[in-house]
C-alpha positions in Angstrom: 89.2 93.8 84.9 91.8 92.4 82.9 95.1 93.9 82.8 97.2 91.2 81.1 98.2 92.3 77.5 97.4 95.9 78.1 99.5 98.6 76.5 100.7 101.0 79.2 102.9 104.5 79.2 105.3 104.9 81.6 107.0 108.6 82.4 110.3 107.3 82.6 110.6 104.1 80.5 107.8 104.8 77.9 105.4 102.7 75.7 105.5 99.1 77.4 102.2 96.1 78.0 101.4 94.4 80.9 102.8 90.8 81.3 101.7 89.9 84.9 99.4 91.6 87.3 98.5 91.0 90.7 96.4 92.7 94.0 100.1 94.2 94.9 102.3 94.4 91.8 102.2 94.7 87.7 104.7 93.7 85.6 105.5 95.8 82.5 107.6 94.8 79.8 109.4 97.8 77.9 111.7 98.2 75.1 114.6 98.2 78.0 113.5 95.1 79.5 110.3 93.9 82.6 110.1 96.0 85.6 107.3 95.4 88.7 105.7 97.9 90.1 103.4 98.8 93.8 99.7 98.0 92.2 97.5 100.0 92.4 100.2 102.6 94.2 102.5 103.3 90.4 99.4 104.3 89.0 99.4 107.6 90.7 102.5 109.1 89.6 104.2 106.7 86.5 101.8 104.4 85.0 99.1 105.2 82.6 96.8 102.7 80.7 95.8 103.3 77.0 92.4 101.8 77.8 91.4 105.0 79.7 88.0 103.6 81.0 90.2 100.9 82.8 92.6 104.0 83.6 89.5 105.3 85.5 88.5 102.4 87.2 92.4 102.3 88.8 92.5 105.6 89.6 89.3 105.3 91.4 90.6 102.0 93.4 94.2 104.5 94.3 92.0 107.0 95.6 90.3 104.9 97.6 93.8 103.2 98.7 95.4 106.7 99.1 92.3 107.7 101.3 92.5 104.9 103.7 96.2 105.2 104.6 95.5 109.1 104.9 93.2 108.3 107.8 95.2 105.3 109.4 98.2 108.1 109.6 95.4 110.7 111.3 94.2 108.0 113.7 97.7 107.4 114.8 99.0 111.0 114.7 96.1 111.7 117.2 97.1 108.6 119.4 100.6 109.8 119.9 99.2 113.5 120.1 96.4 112.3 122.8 99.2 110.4 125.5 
């Protein structure tokens, strides 16, 4: 999926496109200036692509990401709740 040239909304700094994009952070330039955010994390809360089928495939990679640290944080709750 390309992500580079992308126009993107964000809830705070509004209407912005993607100028650099990696497997941990995306780079947005806005009318106030380039901030980075957490990829694929910003999606869940800030970021939304105009392209909403690649919207979709991001939100379906942040679930998966969201799900995985939910159970790494059960695994160790029950550690410390089993000594």
């Amino acid at each position: 999926m390309q992500l580079l040239g992308q126009p993107i909304t964000h809830t705070t700094f509004g209407k912005g496109i993607v100028t650099d994009w990696n497997d941990h952070s995306i780079t947005v330039c806005f009318n106030s200036g380039e901030k980075r955010f957490i990829y694929p994390d910003a999606f869940s809360n800030f970021l939304i692509l105009k392209n909403t089928d690649a919207q979709e495939k991001i939100q379906k990679t942040t679930d998966s990401h969201v799900k995985k640290i939910d159970a790494m944080v059960k695994e160790k709750a029950d550690e410390i709740m089993s000594v």
